[in-house]
Kinemage of the C-alpha trace (Angstrom):
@kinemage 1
@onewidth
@group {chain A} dominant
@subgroup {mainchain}
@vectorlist {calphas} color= white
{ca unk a 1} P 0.000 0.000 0.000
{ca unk a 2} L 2.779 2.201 0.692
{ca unk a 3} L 3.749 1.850 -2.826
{ca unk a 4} L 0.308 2.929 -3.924
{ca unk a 5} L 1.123 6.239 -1.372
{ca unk a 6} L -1.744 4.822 0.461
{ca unk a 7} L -0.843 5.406 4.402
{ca unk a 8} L -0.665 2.658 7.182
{ca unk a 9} L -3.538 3.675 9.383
{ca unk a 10} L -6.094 1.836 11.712
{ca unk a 11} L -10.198 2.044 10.749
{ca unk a 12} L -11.883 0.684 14.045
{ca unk a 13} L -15.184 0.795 12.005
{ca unk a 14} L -14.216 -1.520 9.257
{ca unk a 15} L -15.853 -4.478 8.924
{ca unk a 16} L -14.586 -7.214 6.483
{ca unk a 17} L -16.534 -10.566 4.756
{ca unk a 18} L -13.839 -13.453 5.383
{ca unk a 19} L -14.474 -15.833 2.503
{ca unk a 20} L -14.392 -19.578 3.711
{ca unk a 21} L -12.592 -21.646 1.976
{ca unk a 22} L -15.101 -24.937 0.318
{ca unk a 23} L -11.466 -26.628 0.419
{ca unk a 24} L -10.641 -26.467 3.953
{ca unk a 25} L -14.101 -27.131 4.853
{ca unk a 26} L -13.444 -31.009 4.063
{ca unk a 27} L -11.821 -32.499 6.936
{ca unk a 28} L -9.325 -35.122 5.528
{ca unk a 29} L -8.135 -31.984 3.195
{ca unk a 30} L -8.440 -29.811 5.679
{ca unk a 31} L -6.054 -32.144 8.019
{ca unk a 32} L -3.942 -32.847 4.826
{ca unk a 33} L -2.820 -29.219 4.497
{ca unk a 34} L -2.578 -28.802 7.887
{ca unk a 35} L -0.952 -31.502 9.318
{ca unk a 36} L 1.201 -32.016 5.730
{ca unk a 37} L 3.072 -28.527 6.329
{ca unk a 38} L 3.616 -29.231 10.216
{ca unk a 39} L 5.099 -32.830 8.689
{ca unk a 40} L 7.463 -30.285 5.611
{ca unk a 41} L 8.374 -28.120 8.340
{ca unk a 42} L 9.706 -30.962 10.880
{ca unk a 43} L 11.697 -32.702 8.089
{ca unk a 44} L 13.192 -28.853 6.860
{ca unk a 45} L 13.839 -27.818 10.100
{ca unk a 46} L 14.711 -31.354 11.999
{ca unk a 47} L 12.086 -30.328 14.750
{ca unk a 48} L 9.559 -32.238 15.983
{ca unk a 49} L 6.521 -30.060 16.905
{ca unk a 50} L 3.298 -31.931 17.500
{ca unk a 51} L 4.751 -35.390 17.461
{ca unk a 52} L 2.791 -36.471 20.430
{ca unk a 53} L -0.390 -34.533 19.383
{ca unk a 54} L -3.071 -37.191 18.799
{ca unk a 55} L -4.323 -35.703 15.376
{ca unk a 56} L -1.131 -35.535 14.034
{ca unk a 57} L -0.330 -38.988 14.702
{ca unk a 58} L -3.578 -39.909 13.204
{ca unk a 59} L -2.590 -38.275 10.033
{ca unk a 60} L 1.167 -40.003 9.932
{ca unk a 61} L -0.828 -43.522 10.362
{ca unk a 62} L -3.323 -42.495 7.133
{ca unk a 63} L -0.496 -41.139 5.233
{ca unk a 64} L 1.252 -44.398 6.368
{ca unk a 65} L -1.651 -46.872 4.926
């Protein structure tokens, strides 16, 4: 915006429509994107967030099968 010469500012009465993604909406996608860029971003980074998070052993097993 600064580009533009449009000016950083704060609008307390804004109000904005969030579209919802039809994608996320479907769980197993949903989980897929999710859970697939926690799985990219532990084999990148050699971390291991969420290993011992429930869901995210769920998705390993289905990824697994």
């Amino acid at each position: 915006m600064t580009a533009a010469g449009v000016k950083p500012m704060l609008v307390p009465a804004s109000q904005v429509k969030h579209l919802v993604s039809r994608t996320g909406k479907d769980t197993a996608v949903g989980d897929a994107m999710t859970w697939g860029m926690v799985e990219k971003f532990n084999a990148k980074y050699k971390r291991t967030k969420f290993v011992d998070d429930a869901r995210f052993k769920r998705y390993l097993a289905t990824r697994a099968a």
